[in-house]
N, C-alpha and C positions, 0 to 999 in steps of 0.2 A: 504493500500500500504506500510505502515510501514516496514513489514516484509522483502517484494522484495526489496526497497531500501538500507535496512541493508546488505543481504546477496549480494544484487550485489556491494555495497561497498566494502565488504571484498573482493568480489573478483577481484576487481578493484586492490587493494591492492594488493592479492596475485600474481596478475599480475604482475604488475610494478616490485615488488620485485624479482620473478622467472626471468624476462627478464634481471634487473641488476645486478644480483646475483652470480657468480662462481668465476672459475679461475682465470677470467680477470673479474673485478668491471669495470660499466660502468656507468661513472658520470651523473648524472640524465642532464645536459644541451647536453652531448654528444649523452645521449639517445633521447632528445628529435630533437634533431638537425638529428639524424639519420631515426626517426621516421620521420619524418615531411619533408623529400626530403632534407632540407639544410644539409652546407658545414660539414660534419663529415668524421673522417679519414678512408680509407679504411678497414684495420684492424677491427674498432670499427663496420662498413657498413657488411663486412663479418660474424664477429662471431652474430651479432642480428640477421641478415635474413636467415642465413646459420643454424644456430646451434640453439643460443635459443629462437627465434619465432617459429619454427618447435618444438621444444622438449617442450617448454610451453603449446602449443597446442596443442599437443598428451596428453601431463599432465592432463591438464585439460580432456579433452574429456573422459582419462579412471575414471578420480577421479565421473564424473559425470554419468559414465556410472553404475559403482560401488556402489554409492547412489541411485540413480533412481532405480536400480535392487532389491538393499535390502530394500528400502522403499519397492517395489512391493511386493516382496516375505513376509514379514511381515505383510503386511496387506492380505496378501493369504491366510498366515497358521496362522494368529493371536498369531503370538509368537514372541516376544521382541528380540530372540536369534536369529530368522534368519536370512542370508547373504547369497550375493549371490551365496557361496558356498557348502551351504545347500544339495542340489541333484547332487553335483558331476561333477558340470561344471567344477571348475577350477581342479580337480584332469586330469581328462579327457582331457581338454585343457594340459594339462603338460604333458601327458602321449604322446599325438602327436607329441608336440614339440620334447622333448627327445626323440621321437623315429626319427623323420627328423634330429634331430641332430647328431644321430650315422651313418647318411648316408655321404655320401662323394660329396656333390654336387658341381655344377661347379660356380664359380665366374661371377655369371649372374645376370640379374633383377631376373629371375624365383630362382635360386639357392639361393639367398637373402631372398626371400618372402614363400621361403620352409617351414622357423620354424613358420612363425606366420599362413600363410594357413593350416598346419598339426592342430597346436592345435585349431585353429576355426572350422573345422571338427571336431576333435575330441571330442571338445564340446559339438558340436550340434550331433553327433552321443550318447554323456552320455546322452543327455536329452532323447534322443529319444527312449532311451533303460531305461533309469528309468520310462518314464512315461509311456511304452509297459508294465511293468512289475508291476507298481502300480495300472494302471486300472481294475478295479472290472464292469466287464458288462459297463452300461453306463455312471457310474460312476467315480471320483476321488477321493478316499478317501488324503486326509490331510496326516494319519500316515503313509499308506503305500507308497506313494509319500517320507517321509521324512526318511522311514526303507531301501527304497529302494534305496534312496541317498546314505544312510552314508554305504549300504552295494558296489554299485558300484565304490564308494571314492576310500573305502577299498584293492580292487580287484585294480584299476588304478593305487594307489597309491604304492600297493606293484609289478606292474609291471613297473613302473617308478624309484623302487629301485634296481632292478634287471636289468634292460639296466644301468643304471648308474657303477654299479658294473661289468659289461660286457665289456664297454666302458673305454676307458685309455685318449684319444688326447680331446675328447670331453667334458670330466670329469667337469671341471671350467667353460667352457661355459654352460654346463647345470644345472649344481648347483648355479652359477647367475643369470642366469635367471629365477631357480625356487624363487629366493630369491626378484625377484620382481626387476622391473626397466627397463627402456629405453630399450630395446635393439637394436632399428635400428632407424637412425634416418632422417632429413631430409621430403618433407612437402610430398615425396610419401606416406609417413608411416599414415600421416594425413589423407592426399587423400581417401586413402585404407579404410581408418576408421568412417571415417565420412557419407556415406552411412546407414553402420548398424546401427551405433547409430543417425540417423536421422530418421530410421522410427523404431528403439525400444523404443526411450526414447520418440517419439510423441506419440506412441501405448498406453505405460505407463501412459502417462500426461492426455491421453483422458480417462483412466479405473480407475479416480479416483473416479466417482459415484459407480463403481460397487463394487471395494474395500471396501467403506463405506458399502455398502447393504450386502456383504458378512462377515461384522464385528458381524452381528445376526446371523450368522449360514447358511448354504445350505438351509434347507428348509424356515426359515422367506423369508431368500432372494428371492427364489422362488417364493413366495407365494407375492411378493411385486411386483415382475413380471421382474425376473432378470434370464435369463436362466444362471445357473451356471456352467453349464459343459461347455460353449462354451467361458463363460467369464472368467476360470479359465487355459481353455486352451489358449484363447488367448495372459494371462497374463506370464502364465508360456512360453511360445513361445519367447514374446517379450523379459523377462527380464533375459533369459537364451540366447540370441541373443547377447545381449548387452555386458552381464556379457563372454562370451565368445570370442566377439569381442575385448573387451580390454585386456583378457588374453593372447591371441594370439599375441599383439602389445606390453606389456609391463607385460608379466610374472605375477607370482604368486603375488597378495598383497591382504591381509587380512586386515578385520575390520574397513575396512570406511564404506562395506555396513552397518555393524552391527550400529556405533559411529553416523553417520551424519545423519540417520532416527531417530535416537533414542531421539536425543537433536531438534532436527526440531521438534516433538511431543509434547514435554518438554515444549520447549518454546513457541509453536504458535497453540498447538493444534492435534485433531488426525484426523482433517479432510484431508482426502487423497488428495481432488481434489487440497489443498496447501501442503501436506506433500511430496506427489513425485515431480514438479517444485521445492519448494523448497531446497529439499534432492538434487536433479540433480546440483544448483548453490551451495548450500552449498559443498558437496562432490567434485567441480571441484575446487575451492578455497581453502578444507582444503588439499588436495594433491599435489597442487602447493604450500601449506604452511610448510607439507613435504618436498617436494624434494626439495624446497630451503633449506631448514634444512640439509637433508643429503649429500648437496654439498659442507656443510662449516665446521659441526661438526670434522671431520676430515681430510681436506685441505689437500695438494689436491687432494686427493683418495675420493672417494665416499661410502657413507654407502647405501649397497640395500634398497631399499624403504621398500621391506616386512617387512627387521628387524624394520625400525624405527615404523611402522605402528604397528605390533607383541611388541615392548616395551610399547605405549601406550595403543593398544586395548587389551590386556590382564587383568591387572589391571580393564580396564571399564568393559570387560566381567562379571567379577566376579563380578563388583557393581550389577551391571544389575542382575547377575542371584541374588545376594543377595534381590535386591527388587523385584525379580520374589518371591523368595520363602514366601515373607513378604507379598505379596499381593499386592503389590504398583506401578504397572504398567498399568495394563488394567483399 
């Protein structure tokens, strides 16, 4: 139990801090007096329930949605580099957004919920169309899963630069939100959210025997008596669900799936059936350790969470790929 009580401690931590943490500092006695029904002042009552209990808890859910996905997809394709942006979800997811964004909707619930319903769609339409186009007969091959990713990225991503270039009024709203970060806030947003990533990251947490079985290969796996075509599609399903659900709620952010799999392995092992639960608490705790970060670093403006996320996980990319090529991961 070791392991669970570490990471839910942290993220006990990252809690408390994400909730006291912005504009307005809210003294840990006001906090608690506000939390707990007693006498706190209105003000202090508004911004915690209004603002950041809702945005703490989107935080989290995507940070966790994000881990849980690229644990999966890593123990899929048994490659240390992958994330859940691998096959082209978040390109796709972006490519919806920006393109709901160049539309002119009306100041509604529905007009509101335009940008993140487009790129959830359009997510799950990349998947659907990368894994049309990687299947070989009854098979999934791995490479052409992963050829076929990084070629519909390609395709999304430069139709993504092209609406932006098109586009004049919309320009900064969708260059923010490619850059990762909150965009709507308030507990609809939650609401919305919390479905998907209720039955992708369960889906995930249960497919940690077969991850293990599929760490020998398709056919041992087989032969151990693991149908892999059904449990590779399942897994791909679930954590291109996830990984698209939180793109849609809170934009582009890289390299937590890659970072918080990666040290969960490190430290506790490569057994899946604890590497995905634990990837899901750790990644909900290091993103809320994030975005408290990029709410203070430069007061009172906000740094997008993508850049802070892309400052740190670039550097680890390349440790990574260095002890990829060393031999020193598998």
């Amino acid at each position: 139990m070791r392991p669970y009580a570490l990471i839910l401690l942290a993220l006990l931590v990252a809690l408390l801090l994400s909730i006291a943490i912005g504009s307005v500092f809210i003294p840990p006695a006001d906090l608690w007096a506000a939390l707990t029904g007693q006498s706190a002042s209105d003000t202090v009552h508004t911004i915690l329930w209004s603002i950041r209990l809702p945005r703490t808890a989107l935080i989290a859910l995507v940070g966790a949605a994000l881990a849980g996905s690229g644990a999966a997809y890593q123990g899929l394709f048994r490659n240390p580099l992958a994330d859940p942006y691998l096959i082209g979800v978040a390109s796709g997811a972006g490519l919806g957004a920006v393109l709901a964004m160049s539309i002119k909707w009306p100041y509604s619930l529905a007009g509101l919920m335009a940008v993140p319903l487009a790129a959830f769609f359009a997510g799950l339409l990349t998947v659907f169309i990368v894994y049309r186009l990687a299947r070989v007969g009854g098979s999934l091959p791995t490479t052409n899963l992963i050829l076929s990713g990084v070629a519909i990225s390609s395709f999304a991503t430069s139709l993504t630069s092209f609406l932006m270039l098109r586009s004049s009024g919309e320009l900064r709203r969708a260059l923010g939100w490619l850059l990762g970060g909150v965009s709507l806030g308030g507990w609809d947003s939650v609401l919305a959210l919390l479905p998907f990533l209720a039955i992708g990251l369960t889906t995930l947490t249960l497919s940690g025997h077969a991850l293990n079985l599929l760490q020998f290969g398709d056919d041992q796996a087989a032969q151990l008596g693991l149908d892999t075509r059904r449990a590779k599609f399942i897994i791909v399903i679930a954590a291109s669900l996830v990984t698209a659900a939180a793109v849609a709620f809170a934009g582009i952010i890289g390299f937590i799936g890659l970072i918080v799999p990666h040290i969960v392995r490190i430290w506790w092992g490569a057994d899946y059936r604890r590497v995905v639960p634990l990837s899901i608490l750790g990644g909900a705790s290091t993103l809320l350790l994030i975005d408290t970060l990029a709410r203070v670093v430069i007061a009172p403006q906000e740094l997008p969470l993508g850049i802070v996320t892309a400052l740190a996980g670039a550097p680890f990319f390349l440790w990574v790929l260095r002890r990829a090529k060393l031999g020193g991961i598998w």
